[in-house]
C-alpha positions in Angstrom: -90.5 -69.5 -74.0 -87.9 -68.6 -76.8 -88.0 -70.5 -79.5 -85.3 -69.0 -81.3 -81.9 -67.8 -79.3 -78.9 -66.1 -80.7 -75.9 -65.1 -78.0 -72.8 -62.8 -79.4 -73.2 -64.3 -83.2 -70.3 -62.5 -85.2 -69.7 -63.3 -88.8 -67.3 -61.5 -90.8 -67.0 -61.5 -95.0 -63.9 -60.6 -97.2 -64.3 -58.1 -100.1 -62.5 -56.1 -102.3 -61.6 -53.3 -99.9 -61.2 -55.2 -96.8 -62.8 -57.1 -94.1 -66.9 -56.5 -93.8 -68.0 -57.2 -90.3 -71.6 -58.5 -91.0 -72.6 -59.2 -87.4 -70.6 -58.0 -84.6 -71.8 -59.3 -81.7 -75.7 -60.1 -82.1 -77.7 -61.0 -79.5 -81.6 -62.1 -80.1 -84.7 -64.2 -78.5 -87.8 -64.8 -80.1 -91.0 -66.1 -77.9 -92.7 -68.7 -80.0 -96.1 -68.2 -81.5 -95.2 -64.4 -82.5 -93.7 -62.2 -85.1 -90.7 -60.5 -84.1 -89.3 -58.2 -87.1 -85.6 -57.1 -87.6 -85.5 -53.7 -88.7 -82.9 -51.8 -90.5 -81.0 -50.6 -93.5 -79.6 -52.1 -96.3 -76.7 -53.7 -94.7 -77.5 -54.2 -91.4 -76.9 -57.9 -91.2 -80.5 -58.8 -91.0 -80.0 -61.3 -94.4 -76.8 -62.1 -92.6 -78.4 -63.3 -89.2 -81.1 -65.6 -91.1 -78.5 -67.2 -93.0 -76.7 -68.1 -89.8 -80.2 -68.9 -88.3 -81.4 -71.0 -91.2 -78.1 -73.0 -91.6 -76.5 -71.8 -94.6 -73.6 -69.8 -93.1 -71.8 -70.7 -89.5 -70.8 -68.4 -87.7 -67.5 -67.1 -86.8 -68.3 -66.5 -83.0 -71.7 -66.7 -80.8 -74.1 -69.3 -80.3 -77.8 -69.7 -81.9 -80.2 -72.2 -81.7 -83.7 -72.6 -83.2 -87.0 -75.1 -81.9 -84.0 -76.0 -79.1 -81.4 -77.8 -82.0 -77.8 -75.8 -82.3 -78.0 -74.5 -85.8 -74.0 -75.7 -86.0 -73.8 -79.0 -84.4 -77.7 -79.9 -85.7 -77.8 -78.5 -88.9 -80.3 -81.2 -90.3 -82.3 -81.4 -87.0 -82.9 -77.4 -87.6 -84.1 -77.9 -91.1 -86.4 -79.9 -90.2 -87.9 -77.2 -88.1 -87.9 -74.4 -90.2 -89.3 -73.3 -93.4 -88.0 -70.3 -95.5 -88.7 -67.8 -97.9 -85.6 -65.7 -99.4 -85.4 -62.3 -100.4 -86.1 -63.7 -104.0 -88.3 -66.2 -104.8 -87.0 -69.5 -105.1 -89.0 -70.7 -107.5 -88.5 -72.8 -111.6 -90.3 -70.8 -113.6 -90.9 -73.5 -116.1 -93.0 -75.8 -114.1 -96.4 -74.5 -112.9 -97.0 -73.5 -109.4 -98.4 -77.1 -108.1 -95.6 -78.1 -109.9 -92.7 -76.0 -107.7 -94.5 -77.4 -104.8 -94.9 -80.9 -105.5 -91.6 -80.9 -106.1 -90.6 -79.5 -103.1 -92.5 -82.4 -101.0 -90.8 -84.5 -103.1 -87.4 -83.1 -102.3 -88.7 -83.6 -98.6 -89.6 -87.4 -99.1 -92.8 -86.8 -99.2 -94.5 -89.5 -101.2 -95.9 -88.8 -104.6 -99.4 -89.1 -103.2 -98.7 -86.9 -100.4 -97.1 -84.4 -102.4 -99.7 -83.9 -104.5 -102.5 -83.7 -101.8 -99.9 -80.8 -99.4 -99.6 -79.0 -102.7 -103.0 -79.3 -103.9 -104.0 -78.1 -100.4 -101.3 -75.0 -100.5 -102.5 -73.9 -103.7 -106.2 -73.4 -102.3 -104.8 -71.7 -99.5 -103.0 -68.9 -101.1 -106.1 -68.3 -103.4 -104.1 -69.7 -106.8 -106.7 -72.4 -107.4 -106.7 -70.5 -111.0 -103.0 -69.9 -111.8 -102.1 -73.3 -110.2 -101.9 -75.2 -113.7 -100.1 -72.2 -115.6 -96.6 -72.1 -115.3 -94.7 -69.9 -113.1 -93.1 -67.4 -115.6 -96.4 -66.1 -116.3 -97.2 -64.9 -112.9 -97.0 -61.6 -111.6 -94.5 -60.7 -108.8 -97.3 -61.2 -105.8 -98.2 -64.4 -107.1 -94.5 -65.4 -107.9 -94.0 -64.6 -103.5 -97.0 -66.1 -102.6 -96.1 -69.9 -104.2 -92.4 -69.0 -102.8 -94.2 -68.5 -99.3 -96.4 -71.5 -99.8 -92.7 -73.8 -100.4 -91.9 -72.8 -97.5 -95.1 -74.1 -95.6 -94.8 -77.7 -97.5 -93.9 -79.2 -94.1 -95.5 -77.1 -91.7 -92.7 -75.8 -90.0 -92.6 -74.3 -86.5 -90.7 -71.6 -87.5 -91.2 -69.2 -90.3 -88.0 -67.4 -91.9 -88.9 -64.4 -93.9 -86.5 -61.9 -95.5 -88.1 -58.8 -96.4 -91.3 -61.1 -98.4 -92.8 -57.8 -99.9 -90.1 -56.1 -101.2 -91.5 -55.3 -105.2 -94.7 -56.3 -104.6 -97.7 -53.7 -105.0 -99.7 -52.6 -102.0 -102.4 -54.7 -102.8 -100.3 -57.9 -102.7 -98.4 -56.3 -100.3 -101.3 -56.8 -98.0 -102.7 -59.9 -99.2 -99.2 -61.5 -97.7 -99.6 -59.7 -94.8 -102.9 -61.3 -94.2 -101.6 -64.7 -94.7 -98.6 -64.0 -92.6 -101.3 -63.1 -90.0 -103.2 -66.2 -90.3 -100.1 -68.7 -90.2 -99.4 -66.9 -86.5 -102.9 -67.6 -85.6 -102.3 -71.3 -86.4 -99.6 -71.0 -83.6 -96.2 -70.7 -85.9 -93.4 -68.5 -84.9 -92.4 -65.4 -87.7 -89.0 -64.2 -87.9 -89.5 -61.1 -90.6 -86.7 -58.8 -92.1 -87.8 -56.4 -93.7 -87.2 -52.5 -94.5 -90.7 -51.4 -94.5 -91.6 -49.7 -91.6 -95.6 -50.0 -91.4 -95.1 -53.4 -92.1 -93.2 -54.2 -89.2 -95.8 -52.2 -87.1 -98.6 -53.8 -88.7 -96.9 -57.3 -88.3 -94.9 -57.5 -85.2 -95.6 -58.5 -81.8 -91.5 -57.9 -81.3 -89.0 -55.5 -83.1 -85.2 -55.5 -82.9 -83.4 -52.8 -84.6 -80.1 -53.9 -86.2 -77.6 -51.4 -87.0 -73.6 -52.2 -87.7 -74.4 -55.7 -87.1 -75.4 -55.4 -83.5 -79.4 -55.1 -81.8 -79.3 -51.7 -80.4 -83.3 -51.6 -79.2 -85.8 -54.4 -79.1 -89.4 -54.5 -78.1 -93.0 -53.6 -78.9 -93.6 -51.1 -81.7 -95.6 -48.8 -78.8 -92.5 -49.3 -76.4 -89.8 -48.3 -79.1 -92.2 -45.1 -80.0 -92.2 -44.2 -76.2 -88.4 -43.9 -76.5 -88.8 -40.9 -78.8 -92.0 -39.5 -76.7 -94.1 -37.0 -76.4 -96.6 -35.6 -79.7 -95.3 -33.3 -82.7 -97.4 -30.4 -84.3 -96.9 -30.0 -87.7 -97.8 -27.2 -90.0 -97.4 -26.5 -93.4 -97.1 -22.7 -94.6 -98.8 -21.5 -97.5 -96.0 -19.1 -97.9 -92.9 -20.4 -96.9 -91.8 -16.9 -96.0 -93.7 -16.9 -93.1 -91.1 -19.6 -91.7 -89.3 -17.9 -89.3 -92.3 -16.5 -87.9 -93.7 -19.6 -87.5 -91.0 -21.4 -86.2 -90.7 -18.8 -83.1 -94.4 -20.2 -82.0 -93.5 -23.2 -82.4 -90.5 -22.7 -80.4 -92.8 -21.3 -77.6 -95.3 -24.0 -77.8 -92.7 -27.1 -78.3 -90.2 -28.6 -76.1 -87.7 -29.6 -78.4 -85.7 -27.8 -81.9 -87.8 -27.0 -84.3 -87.6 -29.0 -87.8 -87.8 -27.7 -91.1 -88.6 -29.3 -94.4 -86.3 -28.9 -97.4 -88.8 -26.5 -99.2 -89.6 -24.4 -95.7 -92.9 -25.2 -96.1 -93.6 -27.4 -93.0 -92.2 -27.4 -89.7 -92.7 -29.8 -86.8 -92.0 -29.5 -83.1 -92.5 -32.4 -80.2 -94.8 -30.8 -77.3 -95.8 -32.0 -74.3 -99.3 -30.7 -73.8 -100.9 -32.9 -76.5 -104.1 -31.5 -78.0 -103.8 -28.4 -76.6 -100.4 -26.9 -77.6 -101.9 -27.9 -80.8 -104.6 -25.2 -80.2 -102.7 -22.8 -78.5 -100.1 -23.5 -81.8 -103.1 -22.8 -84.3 -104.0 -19.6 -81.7 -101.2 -18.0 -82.0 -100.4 -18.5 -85.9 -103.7 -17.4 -86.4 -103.7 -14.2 -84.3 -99.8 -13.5 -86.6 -102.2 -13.8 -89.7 -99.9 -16.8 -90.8 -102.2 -18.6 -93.6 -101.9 -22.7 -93.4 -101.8 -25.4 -96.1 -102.4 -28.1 -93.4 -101.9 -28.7 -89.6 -102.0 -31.8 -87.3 -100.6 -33.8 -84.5 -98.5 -37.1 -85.1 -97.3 -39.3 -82.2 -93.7 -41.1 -83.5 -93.7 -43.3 -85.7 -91.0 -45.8 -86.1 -89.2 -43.7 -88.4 -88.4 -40.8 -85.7 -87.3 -44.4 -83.7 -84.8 -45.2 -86.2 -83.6 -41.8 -86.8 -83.4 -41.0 -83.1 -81.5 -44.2 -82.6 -79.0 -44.4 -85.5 -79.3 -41.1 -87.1 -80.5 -41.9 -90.7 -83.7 -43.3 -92.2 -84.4 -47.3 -92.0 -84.5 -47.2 -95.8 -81.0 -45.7 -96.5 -78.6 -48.1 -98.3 -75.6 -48.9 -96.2 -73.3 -50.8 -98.2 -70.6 -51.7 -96.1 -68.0 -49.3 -96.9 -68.0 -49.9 -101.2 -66.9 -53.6 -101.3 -70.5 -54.5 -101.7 -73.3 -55.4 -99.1 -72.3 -56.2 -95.2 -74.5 -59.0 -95.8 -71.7 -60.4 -97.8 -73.3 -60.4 -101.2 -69.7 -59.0 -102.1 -67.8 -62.3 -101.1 -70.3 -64.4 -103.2 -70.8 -62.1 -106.3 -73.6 -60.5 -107.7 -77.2 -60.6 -106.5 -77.4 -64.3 -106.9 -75.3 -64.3 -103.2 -78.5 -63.2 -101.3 -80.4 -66.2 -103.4 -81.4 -69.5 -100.7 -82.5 -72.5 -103.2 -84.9 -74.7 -101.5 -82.5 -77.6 -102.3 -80.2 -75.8 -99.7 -82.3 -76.1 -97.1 -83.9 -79.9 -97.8 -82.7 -82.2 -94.8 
């Protein structure tokens, strides 16, 4: 059962040098109890889409709906459903981090009592029991996310708005939200994750949609968007990139596809069909040419080679909408602060 549904949702912004069409037509369905990840460049729309999702912008066209309330016609009804966490964290870094969240119950009408026990509760369960009395502007940019993420779990929503959480963070916190992410799915709430990172949305995902131009051009598993691009590639690296051309005509009898070449000449990948064994009949033959290697393997796809089979340049490239600023419409709000969500916003 979907728990979120978005049908045709356009939304276009003004800038400097003419109209930025943010979302052109998106279509999305989320099962509930999962992690479904939008994937895409800067400028995709995937802030866009979660703003429209979460309330905070309406739509110029389509239809969405989250936990069965129209985000337009029930805008309070939807924020009481939902819980949030921006691409910056929303937090005052003057008041200490049971302080942010206390407050943030209180916002909710919590009462005092109640507020203190939920954050009291939240601090334990992001493992801040130690940082929880020191205020905010002392913490390092994982802890700073992981209070942000914990505002957004004050009132234990059933659906869980994240865009891109780990972007800054170091892999080691990097991972530790990953594994709380994790757990709040296994509790039975429903994830909607942007994020740039590609092994995070394989990691993460039960779902993936990949947004491009404002539009979902593929959806589905990470292993059914990988099949799309199919088959194995052998990769070698040369120790002496002159041997390149030599190496590329095995390849080329091995492989069932063009050849690739690095930008040094040093490695060069073909997809094959055979698996395993056009990897040894790859290593044979380069061998028997007296072609010395650096390194040599077999890669299946990875959702890179998805993206760039799909749209023809790398998930991380910045697409900024044609120089007026981002196409998710930082450039009709200002500066940075456009993309910022304040937990006020969002209080019912």
């Amino acid at each position: 059962m979907a728990i979120i549904e978005a049908s045709g949702l356009t939304k276009t912004y003004r800038s400097k040098s003419g109209p930025v069409h943010a979302l052109a037509g998106l279509d999305l369905s989320v099962p509930e109890g999962t992690v479904t990840a939008l994937l895409g460049p800067n400028g995709a729309g995937k802030t866009t889409t979660v703003k429209v999702l979460t309330t905070l912008v309406e739509p110029d066209a389509g239809s969405a709906s989250v936990a069965g309330m129209d985000v337009v016609a029930d805008p309070q009804g939807t924020r009481r459903a939902i819980g949030v966490s921006g691409q910056y964290a929303a937090v005052d870094e003057n008041l200490t981090g049971f302080e942010n969240l206390e407050m943030i119950g209180r916002l909710y009408h919590l009462g005092r009592r109640a507020a203190r026990d939920r954050a009291r509760e939240l601090i334990d369960v992001f493992g801040l029991s130690e940082a929880g009395d020191r205020p905010v502007k002392g913490f390092s940019g994982g802890m700073r996310r992981r209070i942000d993420l914990a505002g957004a779990l004050v009132m234990n929503p059933r659906v869980l708005f994240l865009d891109e959480p780990t972007t800054g963070l170091d892999p080691r916190s990097r991972l530790a939200l990953w594994g709380i992410i994790e757990d709040l799915v296994a509790g039975g709430a429903t994830v909607l994750l942007t994020t740039q990172y590609l092994e995070e949305a394989d990691q993460l995902a039960d779902d993936i949609a990949v947004i491009d131009d404002g539009r979902v051009i593929a959806e589905g598993t990470s292993d059914e968007l990988k099949a799309q691009v199919g088959g194995h590639r052998v990769v070698v690296t040369l120790v002496d990139a002159a041997d390149g051309d030599a190496t590329t005509t095995v390849l080329r009898r091995h492989g069932s596809g063009e050849v690739e070449t690095s930008g040094d000449g040093r490695t060069r990948a073909v997809t094959v069909d055979a698996g395993p064994a056009a990897l040894q009949r790859v290593l044979a033959d380069l061998g028997a040419a007296g072609i010395a290697l650096h390194d040599a393997g077999m890669r299946r796809p990875t959702l890179d080679d998805v993206f760039l089979r799909l749209t023809g340049h790398a998930a991380t490239d910045d697409q900024d909408g044609g120089g007026g600023g981002r196409v998710d419409g930082t450039a009709a709000t200002g500066p940075s602060g456009g993309e910022r969500a304040s937990r006020q916003e969002l209080v019912p």
